[in-house]
C-alpha positions in Angstrom: 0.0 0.0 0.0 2.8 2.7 1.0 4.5 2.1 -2.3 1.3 2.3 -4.4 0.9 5.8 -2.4 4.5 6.3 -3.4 4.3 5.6 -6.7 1.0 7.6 -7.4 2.3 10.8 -5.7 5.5 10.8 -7.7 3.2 10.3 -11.0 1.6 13.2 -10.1 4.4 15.5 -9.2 5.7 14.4 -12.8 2.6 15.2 -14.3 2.0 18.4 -11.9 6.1 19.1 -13.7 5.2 18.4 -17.3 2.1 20.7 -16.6 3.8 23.5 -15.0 7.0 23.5 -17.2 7.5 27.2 -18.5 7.1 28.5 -21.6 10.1 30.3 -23.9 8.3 33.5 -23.2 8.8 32.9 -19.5 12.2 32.2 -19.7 12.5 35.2 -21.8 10.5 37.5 -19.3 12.5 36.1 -16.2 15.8 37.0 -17.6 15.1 41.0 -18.5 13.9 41.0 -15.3 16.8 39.7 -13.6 18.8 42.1 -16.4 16.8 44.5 -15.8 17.8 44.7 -11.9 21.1 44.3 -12.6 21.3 47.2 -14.8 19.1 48.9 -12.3 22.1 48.6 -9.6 24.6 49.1 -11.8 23.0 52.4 -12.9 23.1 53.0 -8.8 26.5 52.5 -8.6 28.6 55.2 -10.3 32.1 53.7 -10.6 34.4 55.4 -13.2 35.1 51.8 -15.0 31.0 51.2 -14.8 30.3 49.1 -17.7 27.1 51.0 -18.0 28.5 54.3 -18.1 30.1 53.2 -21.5 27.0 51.5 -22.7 23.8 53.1 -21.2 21.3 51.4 -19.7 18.6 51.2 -22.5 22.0 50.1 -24.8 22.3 47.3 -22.5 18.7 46.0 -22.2 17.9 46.5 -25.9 21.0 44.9 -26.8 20.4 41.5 -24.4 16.7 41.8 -25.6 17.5 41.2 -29.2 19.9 38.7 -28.3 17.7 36.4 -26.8 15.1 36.9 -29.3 16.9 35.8 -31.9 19.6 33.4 -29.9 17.5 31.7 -27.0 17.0 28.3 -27.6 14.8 25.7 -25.4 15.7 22.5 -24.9 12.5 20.6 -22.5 12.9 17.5 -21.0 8.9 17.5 -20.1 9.3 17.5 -16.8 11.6 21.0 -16.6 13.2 22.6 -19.5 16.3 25.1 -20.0 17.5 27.8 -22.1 20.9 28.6 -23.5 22.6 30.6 -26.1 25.7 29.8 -28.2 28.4 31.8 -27.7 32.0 31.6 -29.0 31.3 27.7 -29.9 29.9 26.5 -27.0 26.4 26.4 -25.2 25.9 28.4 -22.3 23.4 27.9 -20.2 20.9 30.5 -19.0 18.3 29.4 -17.2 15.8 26.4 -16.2 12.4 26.2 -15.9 10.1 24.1 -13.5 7.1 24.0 -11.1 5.9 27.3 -13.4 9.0 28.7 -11.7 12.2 30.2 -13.6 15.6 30.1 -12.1 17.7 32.6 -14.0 21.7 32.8 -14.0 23.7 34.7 -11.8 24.6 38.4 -12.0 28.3 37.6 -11.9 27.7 35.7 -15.4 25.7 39.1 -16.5 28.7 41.2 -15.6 31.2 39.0 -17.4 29.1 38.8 -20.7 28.6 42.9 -20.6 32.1 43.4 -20.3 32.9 40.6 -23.0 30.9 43.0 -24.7 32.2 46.0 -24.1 35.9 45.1 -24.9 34.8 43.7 -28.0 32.6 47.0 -28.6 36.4 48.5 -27.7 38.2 46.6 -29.7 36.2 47.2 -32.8 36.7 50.6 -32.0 40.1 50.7 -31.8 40.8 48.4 -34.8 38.4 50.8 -36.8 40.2 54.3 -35.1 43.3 52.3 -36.6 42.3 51.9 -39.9 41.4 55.5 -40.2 44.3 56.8 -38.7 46.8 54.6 -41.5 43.9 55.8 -44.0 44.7 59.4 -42.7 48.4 59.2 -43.2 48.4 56.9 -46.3 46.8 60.1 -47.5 49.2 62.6 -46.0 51.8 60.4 -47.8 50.1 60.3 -51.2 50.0 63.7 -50.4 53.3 64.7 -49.7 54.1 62.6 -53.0 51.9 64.3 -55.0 53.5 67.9 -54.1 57.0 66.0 -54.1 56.2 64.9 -57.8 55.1 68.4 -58.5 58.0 70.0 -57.0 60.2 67.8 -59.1 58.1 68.4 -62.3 58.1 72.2 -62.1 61.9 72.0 -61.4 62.6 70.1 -64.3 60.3 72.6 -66.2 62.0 74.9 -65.2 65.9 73.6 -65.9 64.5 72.7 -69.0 63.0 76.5 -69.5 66.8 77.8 -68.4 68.4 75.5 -70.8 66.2 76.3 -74.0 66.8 79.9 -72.9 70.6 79.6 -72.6 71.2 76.9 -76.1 69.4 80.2 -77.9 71.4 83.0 -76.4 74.7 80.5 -77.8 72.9 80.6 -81.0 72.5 83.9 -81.2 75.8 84.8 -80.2 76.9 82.3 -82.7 74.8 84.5 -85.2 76.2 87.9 -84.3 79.8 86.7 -84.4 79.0 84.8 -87.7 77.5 88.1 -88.9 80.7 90.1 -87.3 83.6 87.6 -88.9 81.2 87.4 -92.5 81.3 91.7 -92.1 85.0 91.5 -91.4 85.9 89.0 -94.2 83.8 91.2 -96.8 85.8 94.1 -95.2 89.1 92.4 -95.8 87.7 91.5 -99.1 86.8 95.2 -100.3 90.1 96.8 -98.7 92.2 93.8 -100.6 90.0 94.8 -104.1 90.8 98.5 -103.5 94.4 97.8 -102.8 94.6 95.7 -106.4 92.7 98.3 -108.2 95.7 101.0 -107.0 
């Protein structure tokens, strides 16, 4: 008799279990709550390296919120059920569900994943401020090339400009004493014609 009492309570806890287990929208609503306090006493404390002062608390809640939207998966075992997400390769569990009741992870874990966040929100950052800063002096460079190019351009412009100028000032010279040695030979020329005529 005790055992048949035994064995028909325990059926109906299991059945009360499979009954009572919680809904993904329960897990989902038990979490932003607990996320929700968390960012409440965060928000409290004002510390300089306050993960929330860098993020803002509607940042943070948005942020989870759309992450377990789109993330949360429910695995149910019928008589309790639990949620996880997948994060870099490997399931993390975030919750379970039983008796109607959720029992959410700790706020240790939530501190951990907002500051995995945060330096990764850094990071990005600072890769990104990188990349424009070698952008920004690539340019400079190209720059400086450019009016280096120039310089050397106009330079030769103007060597060249000197040179043309100086080969026709030979030439004319040239010219003139062509013209002075032609006038002296057709001098020599008349004087030596004269001097036979006499």
């Amino acid at each position: 008799m005790k055992k048949l009492l035994v064995i028909i309570i325990l059926l109906l806890v299991a059945v009360l279990m499979t009954l009572t287990v919680p809904d993904k929208q329960k897990h989902k609503d038990a979490m932003m709550e607990a996320i929700n306090e968390y960012v409440e006493e965060e928000a409290v404390d004002k510390l300089g390296d306050n993960v929330l002062a860098k993020l803002g608390k509607s940042v943070v809640v948005k942020t989870v919120e759309t992450a377990l939207n789109s993330k949360l998966k429910v695995d149910n075992y019928y008589l309790f059920n639990k949620t996880y997400v997948r994060l870099e390769g490997e399931d993390q569990m975030l919750s379970v569900g039983l008796f109607g009741h959720v029992f959410t992870f700790d706020k240790e874990m939530i501190r951990e994943k907002l500051q995995e966040a945060m330096t990764a929100k850094e990071e990005a950052a600072s890769e990104k401020e990188a990349a424009k800063q070698s952008a920004k002096e690539l340019k400079r460079l190209q720059k400086e090339q450019k009016k280096r190019e120039k310089q050397l351009a106009k330079e030769a412009k103007r060597k060249a400009k000197e040179a043309a100028k100086e080969a026709k000032r030979k030439a004319k010279e040239a010219e003139k004493e062509a013209k002075r040695k032609a006038k002296e030979a057709d001098k020599e020329a008349k004087r030596r014609a004269k001097e036979a005529n006499q």
